[in-house]
N, C-alpha and C positions, 0 to 999 in steps of 0.2 A: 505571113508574119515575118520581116525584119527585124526583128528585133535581137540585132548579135552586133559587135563592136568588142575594140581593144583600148582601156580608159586608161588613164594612167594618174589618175587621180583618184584615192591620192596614193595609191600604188598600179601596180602592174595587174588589170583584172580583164582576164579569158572569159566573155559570157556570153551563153546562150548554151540551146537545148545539145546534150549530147558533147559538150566538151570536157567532160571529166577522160575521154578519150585522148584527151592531149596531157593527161597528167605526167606521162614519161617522158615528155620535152620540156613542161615545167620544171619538173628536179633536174632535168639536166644545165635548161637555163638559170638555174637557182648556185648549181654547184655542186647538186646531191645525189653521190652514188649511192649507201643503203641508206634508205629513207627510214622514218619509223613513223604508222602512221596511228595517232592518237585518236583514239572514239570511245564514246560511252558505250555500256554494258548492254543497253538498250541494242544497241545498233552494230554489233563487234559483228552477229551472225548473219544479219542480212544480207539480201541480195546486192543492195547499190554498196555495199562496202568488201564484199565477196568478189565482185566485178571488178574495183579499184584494185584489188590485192592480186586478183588475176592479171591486170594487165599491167602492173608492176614487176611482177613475178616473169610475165615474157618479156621484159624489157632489160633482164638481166639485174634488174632491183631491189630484188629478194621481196618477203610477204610479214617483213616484221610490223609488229603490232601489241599494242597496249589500250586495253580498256578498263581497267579500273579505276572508272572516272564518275564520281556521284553526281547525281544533277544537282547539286551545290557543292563544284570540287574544292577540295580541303586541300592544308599540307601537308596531309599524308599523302593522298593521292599524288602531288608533288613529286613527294621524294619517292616514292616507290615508283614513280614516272622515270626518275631523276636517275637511281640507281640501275633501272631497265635499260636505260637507254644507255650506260657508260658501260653496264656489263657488256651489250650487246653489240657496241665498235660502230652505235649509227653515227651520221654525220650530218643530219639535217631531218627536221621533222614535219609531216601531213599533218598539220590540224584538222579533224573532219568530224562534223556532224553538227550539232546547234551550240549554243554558248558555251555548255560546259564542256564538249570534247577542244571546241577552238581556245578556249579559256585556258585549259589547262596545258592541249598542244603546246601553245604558246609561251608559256611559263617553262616545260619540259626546255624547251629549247634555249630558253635564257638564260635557265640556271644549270644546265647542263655542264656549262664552265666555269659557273660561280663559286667562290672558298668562302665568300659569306651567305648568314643563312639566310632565308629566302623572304622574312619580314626587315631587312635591311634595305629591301627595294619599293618599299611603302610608296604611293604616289604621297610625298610630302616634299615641299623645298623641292630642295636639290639633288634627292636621295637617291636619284637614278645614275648620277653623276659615280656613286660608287662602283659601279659596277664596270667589270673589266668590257666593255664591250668588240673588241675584238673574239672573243670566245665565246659570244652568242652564235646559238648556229641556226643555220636559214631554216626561215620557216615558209611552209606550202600550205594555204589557208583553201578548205573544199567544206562551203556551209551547205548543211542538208534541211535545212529548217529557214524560213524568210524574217527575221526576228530581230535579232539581238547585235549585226552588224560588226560582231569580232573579229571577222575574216579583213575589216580595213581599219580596225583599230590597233593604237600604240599600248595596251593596257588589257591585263586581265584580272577578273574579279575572285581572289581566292577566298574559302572560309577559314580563318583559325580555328581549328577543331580544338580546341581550350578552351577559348573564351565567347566561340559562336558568333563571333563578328566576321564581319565581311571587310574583306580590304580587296585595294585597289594596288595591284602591282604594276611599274610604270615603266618602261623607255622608249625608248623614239626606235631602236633598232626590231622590238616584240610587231613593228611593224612586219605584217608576213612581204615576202620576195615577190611572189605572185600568188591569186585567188583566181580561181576556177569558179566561175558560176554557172551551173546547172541548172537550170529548173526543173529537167526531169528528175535529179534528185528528191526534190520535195514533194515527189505527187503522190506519194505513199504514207506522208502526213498525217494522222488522224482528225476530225474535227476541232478538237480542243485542242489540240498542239498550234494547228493552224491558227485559232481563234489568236491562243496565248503569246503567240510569237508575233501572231501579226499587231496585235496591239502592243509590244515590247516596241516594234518597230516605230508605231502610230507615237508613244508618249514619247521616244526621242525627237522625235521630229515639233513636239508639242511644246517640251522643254524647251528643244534647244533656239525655236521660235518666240518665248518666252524670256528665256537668260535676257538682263541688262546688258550683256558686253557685248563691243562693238565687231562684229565679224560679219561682213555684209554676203560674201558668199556660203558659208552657215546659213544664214538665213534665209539666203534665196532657195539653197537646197532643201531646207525643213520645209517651205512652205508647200516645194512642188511632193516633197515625199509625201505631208499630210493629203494631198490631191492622190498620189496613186493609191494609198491606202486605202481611201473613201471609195473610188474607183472599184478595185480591183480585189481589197477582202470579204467583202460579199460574196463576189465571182468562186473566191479561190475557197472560202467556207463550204458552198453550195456544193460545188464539184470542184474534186481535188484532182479529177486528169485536164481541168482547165491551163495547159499548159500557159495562155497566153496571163491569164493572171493570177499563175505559179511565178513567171517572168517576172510583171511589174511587181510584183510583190517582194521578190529578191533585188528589184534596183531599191524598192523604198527601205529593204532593211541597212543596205549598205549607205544609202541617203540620210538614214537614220543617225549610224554610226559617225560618219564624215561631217552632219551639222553639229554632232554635242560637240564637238571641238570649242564649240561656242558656250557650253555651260550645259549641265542639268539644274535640276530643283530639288521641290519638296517631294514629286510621287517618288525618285530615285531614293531620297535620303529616308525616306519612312520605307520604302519596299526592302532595301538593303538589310535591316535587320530583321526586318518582319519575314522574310524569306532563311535566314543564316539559325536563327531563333526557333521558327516556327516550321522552315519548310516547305515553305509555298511554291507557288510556280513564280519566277518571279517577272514575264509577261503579264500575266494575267492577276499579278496585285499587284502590276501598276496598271492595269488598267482599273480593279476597285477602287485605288486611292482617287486617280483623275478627277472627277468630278469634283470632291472634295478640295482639291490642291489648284484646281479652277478657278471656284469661289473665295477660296483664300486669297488669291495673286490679283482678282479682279480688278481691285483701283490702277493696278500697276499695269495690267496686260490687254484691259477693254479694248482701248484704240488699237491696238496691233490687231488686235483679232475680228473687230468688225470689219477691217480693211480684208483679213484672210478668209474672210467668211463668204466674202463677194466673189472671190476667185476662185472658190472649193464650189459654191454654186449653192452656199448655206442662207436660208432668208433669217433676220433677223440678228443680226452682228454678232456679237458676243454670247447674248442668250441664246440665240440658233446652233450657236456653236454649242455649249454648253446642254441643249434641249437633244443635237446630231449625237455626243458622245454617250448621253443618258441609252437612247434607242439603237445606238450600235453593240454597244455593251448586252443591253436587255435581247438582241437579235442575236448573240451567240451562247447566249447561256451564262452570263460572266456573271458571278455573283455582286448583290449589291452591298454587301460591308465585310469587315474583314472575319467579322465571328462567321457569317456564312460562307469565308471561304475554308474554315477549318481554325480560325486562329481561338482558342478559348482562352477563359483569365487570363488574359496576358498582363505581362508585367510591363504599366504604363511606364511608370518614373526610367526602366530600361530600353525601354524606347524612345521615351524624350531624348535620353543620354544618349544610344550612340547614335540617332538619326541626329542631331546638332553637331555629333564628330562626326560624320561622313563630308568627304571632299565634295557631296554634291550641292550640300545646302550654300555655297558659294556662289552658284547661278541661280538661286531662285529669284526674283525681281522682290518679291518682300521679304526683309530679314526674318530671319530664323530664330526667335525667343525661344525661351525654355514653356512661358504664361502659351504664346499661340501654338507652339511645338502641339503642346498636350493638347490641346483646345482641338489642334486640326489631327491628330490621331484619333480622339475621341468622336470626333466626325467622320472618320472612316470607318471605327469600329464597329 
């Protein structure tokens, strides 16, 4: 298996099996003598992050560390990131683990220099423009999960623990220095983590294949992500020491991440509070929502997809596509509406509201009403 390379798009990414072993010449190529390295509570005590800390620790890098990081990190988690890290004299930060340790890593290290508070860097306009960015400190992105594609994103998704909304923090510098990808990181996975992350991966590449706007490299990349998904999250469901589609599974999350550059839709703009709100995984409600947010976009996305449906090796255009994500979904256990993933009485008219404010409903190829908004949550739930 070949499958190792040094990409640089659209940053500086070390991949393949066994190179979390080069983590102490990444922070040196980054700039960063004590590192502080960021993971959830899940995963502080584990071995692949046990092993990280050790070999930071012979590298003369010391073993600091912060995990109080919820799988929907807040701005609390933030600022108690925020003040760890300024007590503690780091000077660059390891984002490690799935969305929300890289999510929040990320943020750690942005605002770590920031005098304004941390909802002044809203992805709105221009509002990244505020921020000092000389005093962002480098960040070392190491995803332990195939999913969500943070480790090459400019943006992290915090909750306001007030108002329960999810926002979108923005700059072009929250880009990490260099990613490390592993695969043997992820092979300790559990099935539904696996499932949930691989379809976080699957609906970016779906979106961003989707989006109106013109980004023809986005595109080409969603198309080939959706191909190693189909490919290789079977493989990597089945058996989790399948290294080889551990592998492709980790280019299609970062393939993920690198196409929405081009736009998300509706599964992002409904999952975002349905997850902030309720809780959910937020892999695995956008893979509920899918199907629904399919049939919604239809007049608008048919031709694209009958064309991609030829290339994935799907018979029947659009509706094969739409028939493939029904029995992929149903092949790992994904629940089919959102009451069966846990979400009860939920509060529509607050979902209409802030999925129409999320920055995603921008790329959906059919506008976003308030009439189809409810219409197409109502079909999810």
């Amino acid at each position: 298996m070949q499958l190792v390379g040094n990409w640089s798009y659209p940053t500086s990414v070390k991949f393949g099996a066994g190179r979390i072993n080069e983590i102490a010449e990444a922070c040196k190529s980054a700039g960063i003598a004590k590192p502080l390295l960021v993971t959830d509570k899940g995963l502080a005590s584990m071995e692949i992050t046990t092993k990280t800390l050790d070999l930071l620790e012979a590298a003369g890098l010391g073993r600091g560390m912060f995990s109080e990081v919820d799988p929907n990190p807040t701005d609390k988690n933030a600022e108690a990131g925020v003040e760890f890290y300024r007590d503690g004299g780091f000077d660059g930060v390891i984002a490690f683990g799935g969305g929300s340790g890289l999510d929040l890593g990320k943020v750690i290290a942005f605002m770590a220099g920031q005098t304004r508070p941390l909802w002044d860097f809203e992805d709105i306009g221009d509002w990244w423009t505020r921020a000092d960015a000389d005093a962002i400190a480098p960040i070392i992105a190491v995803p332990t999960t195939a999913g969500t594609g943070s480790e090459v994103g400019r943006a992290s998704v915090i909750t306001n623990s007030t108002t329960s909304e999810k926002k979108i923090i923005f700059h072009p510098k929250m880009l990490p220095a260099v990613v490390i990808c592993d695969p043997e990181l992820t092979v300790g996975m559990p099935k539904f983590i696996t499932a949930g992350t691989g379809l976080d991966a699957f609906a970016h590449c779906v979106e961003a294949f989707s989006s109106p706007h013109y980004h023809p490299m986005s595109q080409g990349i969603a198309l080939e992500g959706m191909r190693l998904v189909k490919e290789y999250l079977p493989s990597a469901y089945a058996d989790g020491t399948d290294i080889e589609a551990r592998a492709h599974m980790m280019s299609a999350a970062a393939m993920g991440a690198t196409a929405f550059q081009k736009g998300l839709g509706a599964i992002h703009a409904i999952s975002h509070p349905v997850g902030a709100i309720y809780h959910t995984h937020h892999g695995t409600t956008n893979a509920v929502c899918m199907p629904a947010v399919l049939q919604f976009n239809k007049s608008a996305i048919k031709d694209r997809f009958d064309m991609a449906s030829a290339y994935l090796g799907i018979d029947g255009g659009f509706d094969g596509f739409c028939n493939y994500v029904d029995e992929l979904n149903a092949s790992m256990g994904v629940p089919k509406t959102l009451t069966e993933l846990g979400v009860k009485d939920p509060d529509i008219d607050r979902l209409v509201k802030d999925a129409l404010a999320d920055p995603s409903t921008g790329g959906n190829p059919i506008e976003m009403t308030e009439k189809n908004t409810k219409e197409l949550i109502l079909a999810c739930i």
